[in-house]
C-alpha positions as CSV (number, residue, x, y, z in Angstrom):
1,X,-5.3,16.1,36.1
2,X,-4.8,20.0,36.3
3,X,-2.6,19.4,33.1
4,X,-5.3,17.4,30.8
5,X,-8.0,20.1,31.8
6,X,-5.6,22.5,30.2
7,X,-5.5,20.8,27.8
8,X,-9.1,20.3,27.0
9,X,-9.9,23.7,27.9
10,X,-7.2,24.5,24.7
11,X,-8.8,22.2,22.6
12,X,-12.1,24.0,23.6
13,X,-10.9,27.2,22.6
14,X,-10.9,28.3,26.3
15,X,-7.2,28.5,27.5
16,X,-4.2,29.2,25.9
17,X,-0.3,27.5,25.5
18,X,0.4,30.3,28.4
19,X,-2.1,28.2,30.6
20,X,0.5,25.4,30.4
21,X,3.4,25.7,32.9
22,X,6.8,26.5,31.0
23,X,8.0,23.1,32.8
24,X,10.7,20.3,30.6
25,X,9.5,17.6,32.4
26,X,5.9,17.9,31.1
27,X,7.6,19.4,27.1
28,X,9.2,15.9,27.1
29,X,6.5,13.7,28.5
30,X,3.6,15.7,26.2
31,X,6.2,14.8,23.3
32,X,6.9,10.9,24.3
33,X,3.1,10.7,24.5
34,X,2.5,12.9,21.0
35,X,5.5,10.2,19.5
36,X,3.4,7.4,20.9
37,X,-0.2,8.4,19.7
38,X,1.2,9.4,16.6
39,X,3.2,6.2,16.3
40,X,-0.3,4.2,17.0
41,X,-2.3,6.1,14.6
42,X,0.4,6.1,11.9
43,X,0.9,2.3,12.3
44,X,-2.9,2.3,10.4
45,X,-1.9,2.8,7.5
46,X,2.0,2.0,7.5
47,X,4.3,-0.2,8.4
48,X,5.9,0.1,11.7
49,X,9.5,1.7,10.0
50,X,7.3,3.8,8.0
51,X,5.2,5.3,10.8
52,X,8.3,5.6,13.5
53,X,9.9,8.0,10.4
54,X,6.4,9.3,9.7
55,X,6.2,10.7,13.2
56,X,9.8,10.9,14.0
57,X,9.5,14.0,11.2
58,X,6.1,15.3,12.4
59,X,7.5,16.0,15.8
60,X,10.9,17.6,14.7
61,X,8.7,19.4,11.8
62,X,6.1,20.8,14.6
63,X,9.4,21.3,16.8
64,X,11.3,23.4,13.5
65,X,8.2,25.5,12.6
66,X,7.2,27.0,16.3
67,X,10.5,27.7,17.1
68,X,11.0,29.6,13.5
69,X,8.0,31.6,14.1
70,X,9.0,32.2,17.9
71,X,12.0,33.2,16.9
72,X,10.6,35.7,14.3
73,X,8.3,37.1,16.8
74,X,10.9,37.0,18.8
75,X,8.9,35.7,22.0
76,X,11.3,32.5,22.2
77,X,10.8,32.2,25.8
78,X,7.0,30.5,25.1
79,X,8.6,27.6,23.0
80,X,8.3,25.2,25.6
81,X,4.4,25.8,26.5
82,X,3.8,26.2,22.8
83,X,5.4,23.2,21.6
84,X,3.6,21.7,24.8
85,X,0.3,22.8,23.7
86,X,0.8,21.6,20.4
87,X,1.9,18.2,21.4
88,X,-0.9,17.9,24.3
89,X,-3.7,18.4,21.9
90,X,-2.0,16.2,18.8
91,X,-2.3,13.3,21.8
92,X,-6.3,14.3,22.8
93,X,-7.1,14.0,18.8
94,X,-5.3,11.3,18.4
95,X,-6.6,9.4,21.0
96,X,-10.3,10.5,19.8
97,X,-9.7,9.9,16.1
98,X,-8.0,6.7,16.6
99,X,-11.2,4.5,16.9
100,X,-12.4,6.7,13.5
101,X,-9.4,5.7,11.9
102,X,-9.3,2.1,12.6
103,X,-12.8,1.5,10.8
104,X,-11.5,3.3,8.0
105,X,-8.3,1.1,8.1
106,X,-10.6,-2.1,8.8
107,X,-12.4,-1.4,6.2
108,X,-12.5,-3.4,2.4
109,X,-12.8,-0.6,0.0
110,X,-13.5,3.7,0.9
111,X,-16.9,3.4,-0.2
112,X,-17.3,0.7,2.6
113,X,-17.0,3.7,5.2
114,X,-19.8,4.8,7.2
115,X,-20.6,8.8,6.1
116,X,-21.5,9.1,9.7
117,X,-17.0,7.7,10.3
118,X,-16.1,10.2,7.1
119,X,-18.2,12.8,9.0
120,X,-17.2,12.9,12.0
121,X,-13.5,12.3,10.8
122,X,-14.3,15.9,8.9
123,X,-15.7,17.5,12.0
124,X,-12.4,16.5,14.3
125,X,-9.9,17.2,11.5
126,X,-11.7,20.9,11.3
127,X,-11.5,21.2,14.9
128,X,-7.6,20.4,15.2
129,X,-7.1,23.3,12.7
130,X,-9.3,25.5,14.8
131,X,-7.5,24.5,17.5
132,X,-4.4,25.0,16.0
133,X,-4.8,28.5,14.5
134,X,-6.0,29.2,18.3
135,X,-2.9,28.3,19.5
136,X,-0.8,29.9,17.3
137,X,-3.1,32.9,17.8
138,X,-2.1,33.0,21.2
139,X,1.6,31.7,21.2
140,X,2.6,34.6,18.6
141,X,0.5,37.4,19.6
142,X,-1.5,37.9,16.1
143,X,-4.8,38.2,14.8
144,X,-7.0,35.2,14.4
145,X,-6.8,36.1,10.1
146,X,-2.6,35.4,10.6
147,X,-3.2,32.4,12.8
148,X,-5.0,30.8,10.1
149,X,-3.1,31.6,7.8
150,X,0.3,30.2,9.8
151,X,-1.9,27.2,10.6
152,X,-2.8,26.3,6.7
153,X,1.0,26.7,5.2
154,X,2.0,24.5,8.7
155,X,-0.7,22.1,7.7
156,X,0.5,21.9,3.7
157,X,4.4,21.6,4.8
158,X,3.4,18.4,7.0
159,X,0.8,16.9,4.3
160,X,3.7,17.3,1.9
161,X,6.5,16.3,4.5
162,X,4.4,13.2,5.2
163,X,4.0,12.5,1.4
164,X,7.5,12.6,0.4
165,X,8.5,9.8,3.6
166,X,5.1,8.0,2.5
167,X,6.7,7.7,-1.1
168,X,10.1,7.1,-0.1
169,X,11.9,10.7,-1.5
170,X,12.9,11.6,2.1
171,X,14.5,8.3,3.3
């Protein structure tokens, strides 16, 4: 329970990736889970192959960034709580945006959407980034200007990493 505080109190901007224990049992359970969320989520809007690729390559593309920028910082030895962090968060949106994106995926046509769903599917998506950029923020030792910055080319390489396996260039 100590661990999904944490987490929330990341997600609430609160507490940092260094609030995490630097522990490989929870890294790999906080990945299975992110896998399995992510798998649920994906499986929306693609078929299972597609969505097991889909976030097969999100994780090793979250994975491959924070260990590049780590590295470049050189602070390697937070890759485990950062990666944690990452993943641990991924799973609490997912699970809250999952509900969200079934009526979109239930739905006939986009204009059959509630604006209150599209809303509040805004509001969650602009939180992750917040969230994010925090934990970036904190991970790498910059200023929150840098963090966002890191956070929006992050988010561009996995929109355009996702569009290339949704169109079939990457498999």
């Amino acid at each position: 329970m100590k661990i999904i505080r944490t987490l929330t109190d990341i997600c609430l901007l609160r507490a940092g990736p260094e609030d995490l224990p630097a522990s490989p049992v929870l890294f790999r359970t906080l990945l299975a889970l992110y896998f399995v969320v992510g798998l649920v989520v994906n499986q929306l809007q693609s078929k299972l192959h597609d969505s097991v690729l889909l976030t097969g390559i999100e994780l090793l593309v979250m994975m491959m960034v924070v260990a590049i920028l780590l590295h470049f910082r050189r602070l390697n030895t937070r890759y485990q709580q950062t990666i944690s962090a990452m993943a641990g968060t991924g799973v609490l949106f997912g699970i809250v945006a999952w509900p969200l994106l079934s009526v979109i995926a239930g739905s006939e046509a986009d204009f059959d959407v509630s604006p209150v769903v599209m809303t509040l599917l805004a509001m969650l998506m602009i939180w992750s980034l917040l969230v994010t950029a925090h934990i970036f923020r904190r991970a790498l030792d910059i200023g929150p200007g840098q963090a966002a910055v890191i956070t929006i080319a992050y988010t561009i390489t996995m929109l355009i990493v996702a569009a290339m396996v949704m169109s079939g260039i990457a498999s």
